[in-house]
C-alpha positions as CSV (number, residue, x, y, z in Angstrom):
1,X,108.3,69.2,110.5
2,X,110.8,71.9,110.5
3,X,109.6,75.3,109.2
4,X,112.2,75.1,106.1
5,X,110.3,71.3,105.6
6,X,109.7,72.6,101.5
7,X,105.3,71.0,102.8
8,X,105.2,73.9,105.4
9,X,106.7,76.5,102.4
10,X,104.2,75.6,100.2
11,X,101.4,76.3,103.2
12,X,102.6,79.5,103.6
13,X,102.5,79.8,100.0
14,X,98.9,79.5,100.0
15,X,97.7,81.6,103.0
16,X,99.3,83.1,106.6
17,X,101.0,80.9,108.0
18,X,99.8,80.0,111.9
19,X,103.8,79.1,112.5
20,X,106.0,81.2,114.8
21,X,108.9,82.8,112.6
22,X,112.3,83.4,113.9
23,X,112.7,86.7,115.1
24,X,114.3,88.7,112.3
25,X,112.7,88.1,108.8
26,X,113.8,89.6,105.3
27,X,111.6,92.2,103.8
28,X,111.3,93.2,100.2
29,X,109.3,95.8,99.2
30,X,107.5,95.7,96.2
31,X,105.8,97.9,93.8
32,X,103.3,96.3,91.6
33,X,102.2,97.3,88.1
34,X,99.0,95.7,88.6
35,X,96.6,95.6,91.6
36,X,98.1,94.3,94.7
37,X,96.1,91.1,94.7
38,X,97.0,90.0,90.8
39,X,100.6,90.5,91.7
40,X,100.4,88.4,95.0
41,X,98.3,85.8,93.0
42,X,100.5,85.6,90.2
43,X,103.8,85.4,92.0
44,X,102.7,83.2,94.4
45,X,101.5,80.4,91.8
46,X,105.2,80.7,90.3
47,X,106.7,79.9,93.7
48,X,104.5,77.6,94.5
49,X,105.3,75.7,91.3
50,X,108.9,75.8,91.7
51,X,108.7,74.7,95.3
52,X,106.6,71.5,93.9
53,X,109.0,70.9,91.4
54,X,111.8,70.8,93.8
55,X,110.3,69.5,96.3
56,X,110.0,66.0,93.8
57,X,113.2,66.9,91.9
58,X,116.1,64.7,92.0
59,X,118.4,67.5,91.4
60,X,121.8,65.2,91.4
61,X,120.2,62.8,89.4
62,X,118.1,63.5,86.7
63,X,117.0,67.0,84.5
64,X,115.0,68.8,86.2
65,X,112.1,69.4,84.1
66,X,109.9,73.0,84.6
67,X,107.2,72.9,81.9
68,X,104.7,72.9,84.7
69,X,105.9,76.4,85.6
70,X,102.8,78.8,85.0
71,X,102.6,79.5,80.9
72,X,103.7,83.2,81.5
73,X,106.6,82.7,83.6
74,X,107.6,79.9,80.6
75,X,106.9,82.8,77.6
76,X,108.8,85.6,79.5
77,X,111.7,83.0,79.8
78,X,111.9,81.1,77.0
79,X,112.8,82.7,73.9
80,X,111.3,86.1,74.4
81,X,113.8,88.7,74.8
82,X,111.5,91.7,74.6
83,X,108.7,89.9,76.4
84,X,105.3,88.5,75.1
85,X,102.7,90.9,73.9
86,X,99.6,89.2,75.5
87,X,101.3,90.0,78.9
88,X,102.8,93.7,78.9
89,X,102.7,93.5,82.8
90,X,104.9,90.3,82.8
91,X,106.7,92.0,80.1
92,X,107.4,95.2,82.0
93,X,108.2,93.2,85.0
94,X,111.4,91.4,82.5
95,X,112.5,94.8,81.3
96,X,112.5,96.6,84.5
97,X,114.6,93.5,85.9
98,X,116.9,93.9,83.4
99,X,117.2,97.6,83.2
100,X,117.8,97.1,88.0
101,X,119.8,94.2,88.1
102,X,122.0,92.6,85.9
103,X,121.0,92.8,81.9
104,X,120.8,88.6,82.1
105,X,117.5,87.4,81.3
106,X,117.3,84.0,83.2
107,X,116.0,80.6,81.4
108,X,113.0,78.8,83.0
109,X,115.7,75.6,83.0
110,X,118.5,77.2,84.9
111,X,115.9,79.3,86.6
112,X,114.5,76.3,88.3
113,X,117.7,74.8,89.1
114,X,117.8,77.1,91.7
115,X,115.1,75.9,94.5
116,X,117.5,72.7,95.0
117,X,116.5,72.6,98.8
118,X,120.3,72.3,99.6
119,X,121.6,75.5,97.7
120,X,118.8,77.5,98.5
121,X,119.4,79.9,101.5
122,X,115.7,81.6,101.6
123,X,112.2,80.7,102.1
124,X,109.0,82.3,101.4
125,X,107.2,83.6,104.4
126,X,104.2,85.8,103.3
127,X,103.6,88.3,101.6
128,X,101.5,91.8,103.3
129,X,100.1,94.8,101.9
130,X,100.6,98.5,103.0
131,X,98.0,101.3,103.2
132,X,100.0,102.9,100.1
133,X,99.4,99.5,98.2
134,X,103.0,98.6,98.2
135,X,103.5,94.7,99.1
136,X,105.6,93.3,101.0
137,X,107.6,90.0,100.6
138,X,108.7,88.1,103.8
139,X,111.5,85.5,103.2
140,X,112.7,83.7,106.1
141,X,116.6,83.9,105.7
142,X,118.0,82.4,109.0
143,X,118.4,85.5,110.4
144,X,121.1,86.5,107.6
145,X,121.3,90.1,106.3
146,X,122.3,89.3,103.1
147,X,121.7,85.8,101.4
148,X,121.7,85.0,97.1
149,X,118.4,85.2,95.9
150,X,118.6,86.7,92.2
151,X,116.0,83.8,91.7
152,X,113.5,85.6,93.6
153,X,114.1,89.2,92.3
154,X,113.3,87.4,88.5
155,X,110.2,85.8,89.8
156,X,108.8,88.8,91.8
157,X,110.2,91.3,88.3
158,X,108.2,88.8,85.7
159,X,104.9,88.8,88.3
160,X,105.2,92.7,87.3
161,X,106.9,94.2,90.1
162,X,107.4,97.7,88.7
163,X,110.2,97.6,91.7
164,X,112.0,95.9,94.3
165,X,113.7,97.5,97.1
166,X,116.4,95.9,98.6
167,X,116.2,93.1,101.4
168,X,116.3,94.6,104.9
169,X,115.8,92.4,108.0
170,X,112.5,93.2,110.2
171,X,111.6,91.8,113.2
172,X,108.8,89.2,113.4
173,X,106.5,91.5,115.5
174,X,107.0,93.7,112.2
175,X,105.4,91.2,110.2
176,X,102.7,90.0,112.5
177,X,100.9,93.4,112.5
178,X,100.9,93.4,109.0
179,X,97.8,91.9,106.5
180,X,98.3,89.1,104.6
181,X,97.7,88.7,101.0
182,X,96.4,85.2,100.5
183,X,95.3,83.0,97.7
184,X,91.7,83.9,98.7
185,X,92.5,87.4,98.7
C-alpha cells in the first residue's frame, strides 16, 4: 500500500503513524479556542469521516451522501449562517473562517465532494503540539509548496481553530521531533 492508499490516511488519522514520510511535509499552524486535545479530537473525527466517505464514494457515479459527517460539522454547515448556539467553539471557528478567508460558508454536500481521491492534492499526516499549545497540522503534499486545500482550512476553522497560519513546507526530521496528538491523547 502506498502512503496516499486513503486505509493508511485513515491510520494516521487515528494515531502516529510508524510510516516514513517524504522529506518535506506541509505545516499548518493552529490556534485552538479550546484545549489542544478537544481540537485534535474533534477535527480529527471530521477527517476521518470524510476520508470513510470517500474512500466508499462513487464520486462519478452516484450523490455522494455526508450525513454521517459528525452532527456539529452538519449544524455549522447546513443552514446555520451565524453558527449553532450549543457549539460557540464550532461557531467561532465558522466566523473566524469567514472573517480570514473568503466570506463563503461551505455546505456539508459540496464540502464533501472535495476528498474525491483523484482531485484531492493533500493528505493528513499528523497533527503535534508545541510547548505554547499551538498544534500543528502535517499534510503530506508531494513535496508542493502550495496545493488547494480550502477544504481543510473549513474543517480545521469549524473544529474551532481560533487561527490558521499559512502552509509552509518543513522537513520530515521537523516533524519527527515533534509529539503527537492522538485519538488516545
Amino acid at each position: 500500500m502506498s502512503r496516499y492508499d486513503l486505509t493508511n490516511e485513515l491510520s494516521r488519522l487515528g494515531a502516529r503513524t510508524t510510516q516514513e514520510p517524504i522529506n518535506l511535509l506541509g505545516l499548518l499552524i493552529v490556534t485552538p479556542a479550546s484545549n489542544s486535545a478537544e481540537y485534535t479530537a474533534r477535527l480529527r473525527s471530521l477527517l476521518s469521516e470524510a476520508v470513510e466517505i470517500s474512500r466508499q464514494a462513487d464520486f462519478d457515479e452516484e450523490n455522494v451522501v455526508p450525513d454521517s459527517l459528525p452532527s456539529w460539522f452538519l449544524a455549522l454547515t447546513n443552514g446555520h449562517p451565524e453558527g449553532v448556539d450549543d457549539d460557540p467553539v464550532g461557531s467561532e471557528g465558522k466566523n473566524r473562517y469567514l472573517a480570514a478567508r473568503d466570506n463563503r460558508p461551505w455546505e456539508a454536500v459540496e464540502w464533501i465532494y472535495t476528498f474525491d481521491p483523484e482531485l484531492r492534492s493533500w493528505s493528513w499526516w499528523d497533527a503535534t503540539v508545541s510547548d505554547q499549545g499551538n498544534i500543528g497540522i502535517w499534510v503530506d503534499t508531494k513535496g508542493e509548496p502550495r496545493v488547494p486545500m480550502e477544504e481543510l482550512w473549513w474543517a480545521m476553522y469549524l473544529a474551532g481553530a481560533r487561527n490558521v497560519e499559512p502552509m509552509t513546507l518543513e522537513y520530515a526530521e521537523v516533524w519527527r521531533q515533534q509529539v503527537s496528538l492522538s485519538v488516545e491523547t
